[in-house]
C-alpha positions in Angstrom: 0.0 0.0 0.0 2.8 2.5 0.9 4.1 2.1 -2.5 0.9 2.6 -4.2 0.9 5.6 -2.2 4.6 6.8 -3.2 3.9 5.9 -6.8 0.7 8.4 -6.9 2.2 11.5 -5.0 2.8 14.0 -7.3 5.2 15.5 -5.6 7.9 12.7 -6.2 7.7 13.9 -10.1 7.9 17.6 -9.5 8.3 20.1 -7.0 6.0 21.3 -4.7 6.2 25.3 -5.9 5.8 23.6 -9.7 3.0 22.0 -8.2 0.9 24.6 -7.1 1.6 26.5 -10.0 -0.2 24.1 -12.1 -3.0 24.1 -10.3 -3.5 27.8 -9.7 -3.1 28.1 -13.5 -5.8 25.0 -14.1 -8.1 26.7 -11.9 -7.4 30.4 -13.6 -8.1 29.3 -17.1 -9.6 25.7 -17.3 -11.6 25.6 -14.7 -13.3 29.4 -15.3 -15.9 30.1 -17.9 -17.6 27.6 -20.4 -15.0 24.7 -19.6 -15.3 25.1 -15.7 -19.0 25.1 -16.2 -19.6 22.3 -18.8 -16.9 19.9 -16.9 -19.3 21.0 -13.5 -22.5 20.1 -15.2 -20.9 16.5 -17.0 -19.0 15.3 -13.5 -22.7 16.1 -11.8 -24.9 14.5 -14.4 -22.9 11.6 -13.7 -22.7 11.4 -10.4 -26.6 11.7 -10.5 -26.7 9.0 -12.9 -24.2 6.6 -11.3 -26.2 7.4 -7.8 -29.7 6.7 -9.7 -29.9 4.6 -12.1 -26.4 2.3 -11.5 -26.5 2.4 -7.9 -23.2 3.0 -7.4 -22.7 5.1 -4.4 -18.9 5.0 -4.6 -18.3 6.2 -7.6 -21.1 8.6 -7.3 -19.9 10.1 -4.3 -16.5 10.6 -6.1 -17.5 11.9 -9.4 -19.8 14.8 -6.7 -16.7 15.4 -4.7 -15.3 16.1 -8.3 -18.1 18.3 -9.7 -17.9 20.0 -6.2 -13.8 20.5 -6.4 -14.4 22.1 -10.0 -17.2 24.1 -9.0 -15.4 25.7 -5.8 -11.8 25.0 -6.2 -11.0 28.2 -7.4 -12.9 30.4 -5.0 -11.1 28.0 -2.2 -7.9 29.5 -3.2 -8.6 32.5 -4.2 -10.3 33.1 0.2 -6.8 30.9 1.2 -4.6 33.5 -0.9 -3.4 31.6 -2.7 -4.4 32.6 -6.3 
């Protein structure tokens, strides 16, 4: 498990300053306007339709966390200063 772990932290690949960089620039162009929205909207549909009609709470629950992460990631950082 600990090297399933290792294997997945980003931070072994790159640096943490490089790190936040690329998500403070994700969530200032990506993740604003019609993108932001339309990958909101998708990652909620299908949690609703995973929850609904495949009952799959799991992967429901994940794909809301998502919608939610991409729906208020950027306004997260932007009260934490740090974007």
């Amino acid at each position: 498990m600990d090297d399933l772990l290792q294997w997945i932290n980003p931070l072994r690949y790159i640096t943490g300053p490089n790190y936040a960089t690329l998500w403070r620039s994700l969530f200032a162009t990506v993740l604003q306007g019609f993108w932001g929205r339309f990958l909101a909207c998708a990652l909620l549909l299908l949690s609703f339709w995973l929850g609904v009609r495949r009952r799959n709470f799991a992967m429901a629950s994940l794909f809301f966390f998502l919608a939610l992460l991409a729906t208020f990631g950027a306004p997260l950082l932007k009260l934490l200063g740090l974007l």
